[in-house]
C-alpha positions in Angstrom: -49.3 169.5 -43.1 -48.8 168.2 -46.4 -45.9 165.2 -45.7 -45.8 163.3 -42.6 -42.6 161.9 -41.4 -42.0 158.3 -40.2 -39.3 157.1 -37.9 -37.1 154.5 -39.3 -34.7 152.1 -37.2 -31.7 154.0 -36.6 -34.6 156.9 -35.8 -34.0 158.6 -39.1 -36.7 160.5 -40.5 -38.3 159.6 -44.3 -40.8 161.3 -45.9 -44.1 158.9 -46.4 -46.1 161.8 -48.6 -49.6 163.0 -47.1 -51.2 161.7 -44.1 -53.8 159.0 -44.7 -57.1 160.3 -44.7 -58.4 158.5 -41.6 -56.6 160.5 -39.6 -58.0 163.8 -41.0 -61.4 162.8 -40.8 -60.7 161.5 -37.4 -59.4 165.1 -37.0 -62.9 166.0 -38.4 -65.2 164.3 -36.2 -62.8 165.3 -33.1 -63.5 169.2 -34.1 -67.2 168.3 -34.4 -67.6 166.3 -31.3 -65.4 169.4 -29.2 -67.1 172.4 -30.8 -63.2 172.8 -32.2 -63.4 175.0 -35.5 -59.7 174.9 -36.2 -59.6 171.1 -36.2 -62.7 170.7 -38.4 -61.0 173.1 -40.9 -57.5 171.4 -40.4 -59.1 167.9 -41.5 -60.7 169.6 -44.4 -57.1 170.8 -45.1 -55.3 167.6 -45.0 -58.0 165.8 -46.9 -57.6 168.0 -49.8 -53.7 168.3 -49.7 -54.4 164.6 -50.3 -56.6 164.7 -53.1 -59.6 162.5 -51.4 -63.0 162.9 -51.3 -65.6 163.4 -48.0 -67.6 160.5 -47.0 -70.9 161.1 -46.8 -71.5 160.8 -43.5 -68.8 162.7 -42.5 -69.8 165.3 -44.9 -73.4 165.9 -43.4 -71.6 165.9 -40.1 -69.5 168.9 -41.2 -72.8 170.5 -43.1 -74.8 170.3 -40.2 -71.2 171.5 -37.8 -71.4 174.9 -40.1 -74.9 175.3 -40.3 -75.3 175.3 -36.3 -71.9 177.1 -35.6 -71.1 179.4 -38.5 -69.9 182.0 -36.5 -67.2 180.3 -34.9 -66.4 178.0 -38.3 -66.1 181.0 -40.0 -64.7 183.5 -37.5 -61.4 185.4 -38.9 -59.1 183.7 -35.7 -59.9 180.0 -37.8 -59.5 181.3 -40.9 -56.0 182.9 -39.9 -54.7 179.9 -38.5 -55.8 177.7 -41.2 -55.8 179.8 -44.5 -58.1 179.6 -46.9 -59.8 176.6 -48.0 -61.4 175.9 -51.6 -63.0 172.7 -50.7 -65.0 172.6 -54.3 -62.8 169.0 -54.5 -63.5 168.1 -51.0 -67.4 167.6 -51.2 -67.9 166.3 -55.1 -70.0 163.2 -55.3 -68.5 160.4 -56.3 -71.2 159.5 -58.4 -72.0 162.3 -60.8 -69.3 164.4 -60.2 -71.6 167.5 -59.0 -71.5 169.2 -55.5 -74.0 168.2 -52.6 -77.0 169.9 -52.3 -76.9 171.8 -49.2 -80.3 170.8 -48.0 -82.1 167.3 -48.6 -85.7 167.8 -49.0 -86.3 164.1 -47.4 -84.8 165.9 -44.0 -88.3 167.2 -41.7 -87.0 170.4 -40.8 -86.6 171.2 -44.5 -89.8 169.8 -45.8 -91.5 171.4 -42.8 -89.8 174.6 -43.7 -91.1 174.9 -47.2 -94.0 173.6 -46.1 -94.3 176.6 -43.9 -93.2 179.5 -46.1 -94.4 178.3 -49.5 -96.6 180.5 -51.3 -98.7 179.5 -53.8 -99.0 182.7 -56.5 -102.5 182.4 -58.4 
């Protein structure tokens, strides 16, 4: 996964170094959009291999892809064909240089869930 190959003229290969990273977050949404945990974690590879960073968008796509299907995301048949990921790298802001929150208390189901379950200690 790390080097792609291009064809030249006399269809000779050369090395062109990692893929770009449109294709891997292309690879992203496709996982996403197809309920395809192998291709979501595949992106994820590719995009670190090539040192970028997760749009935001994209990343609060993948966030809410392993919130609803953990199970499968994080089944040992993905993690087997992908290896292990450390995508610490992968979800940095850009801004700040710290991780994304996992929640966003602007997001209603997250307001209304503390609304819901916090307790007020006198």
């Amino acid at each position: 996964m790390k080097d792609a190959l291009t064809v030249e003229g006399d269809s000779s290969f050369a090395a062109v170094g990692s893929l770009p990273a449109f294709y891997a977050q292309d690879l992203i949404m496709f996982g996403i959009k197809r309920n395809f945990p192998d291709a979501v974690r595949a992106g994820e590879k590719i995009m670190i291999e090539g040192g970028e960073q997760m749009p935001k968008e994209i990343s609060r796509s993948v966030r809410n892809y392993m919130l609803k299907n953990s199970d499968d995301y994080y089944s040992r048949e993905a993690m087997a064909r992908s290896g292990p990921l450390n995508t610490t790298s992968l979800y940095r802001s850009t801004k700040d240089g710290g991780a994304q929150p996992l929640f966003c208390l602007d997001d209603p189901y997250w307001s209304e869930l503390m609304r819901r379950n916090y307790k007020r200690e006198d």
